[in-house]
C-alpha positions as CSV (number, residue, x, y, z in Angstrom):
1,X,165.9,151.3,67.1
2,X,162.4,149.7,66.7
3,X,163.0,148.2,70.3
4,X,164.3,151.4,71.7
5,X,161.1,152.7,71.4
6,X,159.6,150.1,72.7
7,X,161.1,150.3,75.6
8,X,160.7,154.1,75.8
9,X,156.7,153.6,75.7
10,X,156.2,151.1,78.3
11,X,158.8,152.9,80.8
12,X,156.8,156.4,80.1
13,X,153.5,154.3,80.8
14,X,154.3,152.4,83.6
15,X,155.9,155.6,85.5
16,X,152.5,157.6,84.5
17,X,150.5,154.4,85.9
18,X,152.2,154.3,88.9
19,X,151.9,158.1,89.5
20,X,148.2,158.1,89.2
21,X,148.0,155.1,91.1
22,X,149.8,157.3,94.5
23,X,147.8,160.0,93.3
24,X,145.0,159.0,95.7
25,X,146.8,158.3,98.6
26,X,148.3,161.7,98.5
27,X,144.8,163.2,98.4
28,X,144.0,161.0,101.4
29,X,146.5,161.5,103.4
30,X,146.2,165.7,102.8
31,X,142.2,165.6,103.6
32,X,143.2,163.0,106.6
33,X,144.1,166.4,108.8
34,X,141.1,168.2,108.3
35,X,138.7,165.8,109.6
36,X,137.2,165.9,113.0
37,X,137.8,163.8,115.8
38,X,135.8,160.5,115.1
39,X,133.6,161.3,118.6
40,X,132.6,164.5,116.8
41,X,132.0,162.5,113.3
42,X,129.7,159.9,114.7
43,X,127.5,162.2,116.4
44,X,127.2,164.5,113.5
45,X,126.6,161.1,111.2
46,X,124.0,160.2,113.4
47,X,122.1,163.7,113.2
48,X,122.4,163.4,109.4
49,X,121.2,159.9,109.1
50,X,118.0,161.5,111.4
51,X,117.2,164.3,108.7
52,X,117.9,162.0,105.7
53,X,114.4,160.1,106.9
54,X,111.6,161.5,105.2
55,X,108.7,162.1,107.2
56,X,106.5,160.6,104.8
57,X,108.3,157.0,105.0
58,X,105.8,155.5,107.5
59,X,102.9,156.3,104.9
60,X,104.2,153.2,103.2
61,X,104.1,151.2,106.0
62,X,100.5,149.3,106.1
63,X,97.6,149.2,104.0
64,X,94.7,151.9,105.2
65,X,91.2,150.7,105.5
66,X,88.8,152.9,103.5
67,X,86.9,155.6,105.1
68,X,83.4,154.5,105.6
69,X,82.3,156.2,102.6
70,X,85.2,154.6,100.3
71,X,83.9,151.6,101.3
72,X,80.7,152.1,100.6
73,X,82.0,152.8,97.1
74,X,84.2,150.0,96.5
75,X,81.7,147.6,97.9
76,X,79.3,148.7,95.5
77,X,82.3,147.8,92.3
78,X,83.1,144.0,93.6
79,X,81.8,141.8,91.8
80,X,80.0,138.7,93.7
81,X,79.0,135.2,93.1
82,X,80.9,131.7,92.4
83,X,83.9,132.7,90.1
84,X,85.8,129.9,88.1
85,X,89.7,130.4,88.0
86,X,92.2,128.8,86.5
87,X,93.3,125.1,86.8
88,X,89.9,124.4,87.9
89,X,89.1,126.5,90.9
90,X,86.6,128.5,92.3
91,X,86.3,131.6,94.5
92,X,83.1,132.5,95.8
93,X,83.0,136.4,96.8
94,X,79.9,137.4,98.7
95,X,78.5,140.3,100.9
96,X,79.5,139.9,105.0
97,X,76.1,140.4,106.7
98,X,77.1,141.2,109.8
99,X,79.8,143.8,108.6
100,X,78.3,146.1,105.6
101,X,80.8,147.3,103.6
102,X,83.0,144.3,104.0
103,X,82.9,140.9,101.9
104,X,83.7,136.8,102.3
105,X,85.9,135.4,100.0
106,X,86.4,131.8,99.8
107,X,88.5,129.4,98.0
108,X,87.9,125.4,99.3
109,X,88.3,125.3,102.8
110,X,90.2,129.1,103.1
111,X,87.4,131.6,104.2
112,X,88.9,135.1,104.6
113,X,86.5,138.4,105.7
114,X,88.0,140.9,104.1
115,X,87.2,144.7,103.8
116,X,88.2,147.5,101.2
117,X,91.7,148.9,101.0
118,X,92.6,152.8,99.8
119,X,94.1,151.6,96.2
120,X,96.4,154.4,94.2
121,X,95.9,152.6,90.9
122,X,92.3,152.0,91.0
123,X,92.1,148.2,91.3
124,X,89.4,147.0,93.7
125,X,91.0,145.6,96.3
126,X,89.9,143.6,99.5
127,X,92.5,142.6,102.4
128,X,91.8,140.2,105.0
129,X,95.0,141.9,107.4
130,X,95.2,139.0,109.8
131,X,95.2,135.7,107.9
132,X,97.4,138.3,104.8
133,X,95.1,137.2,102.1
134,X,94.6,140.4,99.5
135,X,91.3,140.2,96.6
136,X,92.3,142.5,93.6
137,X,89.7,143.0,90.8
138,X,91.0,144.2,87.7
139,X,88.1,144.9,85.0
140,X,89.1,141.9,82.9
141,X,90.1,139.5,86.0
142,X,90.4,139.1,89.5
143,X,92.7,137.4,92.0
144,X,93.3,136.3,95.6
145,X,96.9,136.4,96.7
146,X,98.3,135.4,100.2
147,X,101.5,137.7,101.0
148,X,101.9,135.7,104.1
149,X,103.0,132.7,101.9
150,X,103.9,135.1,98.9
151,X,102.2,133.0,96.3
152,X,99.2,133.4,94.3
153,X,95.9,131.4,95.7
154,X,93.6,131.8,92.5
155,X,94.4,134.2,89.3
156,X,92.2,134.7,86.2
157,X,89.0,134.3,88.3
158,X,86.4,135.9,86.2
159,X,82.5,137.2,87.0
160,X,80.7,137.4,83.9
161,X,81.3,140.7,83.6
162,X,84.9,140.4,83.6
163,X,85.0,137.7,81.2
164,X,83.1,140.1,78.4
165,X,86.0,143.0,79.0
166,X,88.4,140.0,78.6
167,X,87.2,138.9,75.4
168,X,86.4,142.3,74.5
169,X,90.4,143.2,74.9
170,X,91.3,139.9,72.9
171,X,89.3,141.4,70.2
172,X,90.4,144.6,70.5
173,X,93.7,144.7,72.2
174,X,94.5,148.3,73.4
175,X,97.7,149.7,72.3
176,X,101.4,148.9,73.4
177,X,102.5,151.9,75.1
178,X,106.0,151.0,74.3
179,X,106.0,150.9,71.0
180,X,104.7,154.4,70.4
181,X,101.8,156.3,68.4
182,X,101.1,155.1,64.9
183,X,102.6,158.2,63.1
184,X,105.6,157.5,64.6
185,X,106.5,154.0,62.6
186,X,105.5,155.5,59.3
């Protein structure tokens, strides 16, 4: 009897499996005759891949150079001078005299004139478009990347300033926003 049962089960699962297995082909093959002729379809894809663009995509395209009185700005927040890094470097940041507004950074024998860049987070930052080197100044430490390469020239280059936030934030680390508000834990 036991087996009987069995057999019962897995004949009443396999023919339910096997109907909801042809269950999409039968939705296929009824949706197949409402479709439009495939000249039609492409055409109509083609205008709907169009719209899909937004038309702010190209605003992510290149970096903007700051209006003339952003620069004035940022230059006025970089911080200049011989900078030690780590692993024993040094970038020297210092004011272009023939461009105001605009800076030369170099590491050894890299030199890179560079000129402010529109940030959305706040960061100074400094791009030299045409050799792709990039200067971003956090307030605790700054560093010079090359996206050409995609590698990191010089990080944790520090001005004196920077290096008294840095220590100040070792001292006084400011809170882990994911771990929540004090209350919360207790």
């Amino acid at each position: 009897m036991r087996k009987h049962i069995i057999r019962l089960f897995t004949l009443g699962l396999a023919l339910h499996l096997s109907a909801y297995a042809a269950e999409p082909a039968n939705n296929k093959q009824q949706s197949a005759p409402k479709a439009k002729p495939p000249v039609a379809k492409s055409a109509d894809k083609a205008q709907t891949t169009q719209r899909a663009v937004p038309d702010t995509a190209h605003a992510m395209q290149a970096s903007e150079v700051a209006p003339e009185q952003a620069r004035v700005v940022v230059a006025e927040q970089v911080h200049t001078g011989r900078m030690p890094c780590e692993l024993g470097n040094f970038v020297s940041v210092t004011a272009d005299p023939k461009n105001a507004g605009a800076f030369v950074v170099q590491i050894k024998q890299h030199k890179y004139h560079m000129v402010p860049v529109v940030s959305s987070t706040g960061a100074i930052r400094l791009e030299d478009a045409q050799a792709g080197a990039m200067w971003l100044q956090l307030a605790n430490k700054s560093m010079l990347m090359n996206s050409k390469l995609g590698q990191r020239m010089a990080d944790e280059c520090q001005s004196p300033q920077q290096a008294a936030v840095a220590q100040a934030m070792k001292l006084a680390p400011p809170p882990n926003l994911l771990e929540g508000p004090a209350v919360a834990n207790k």
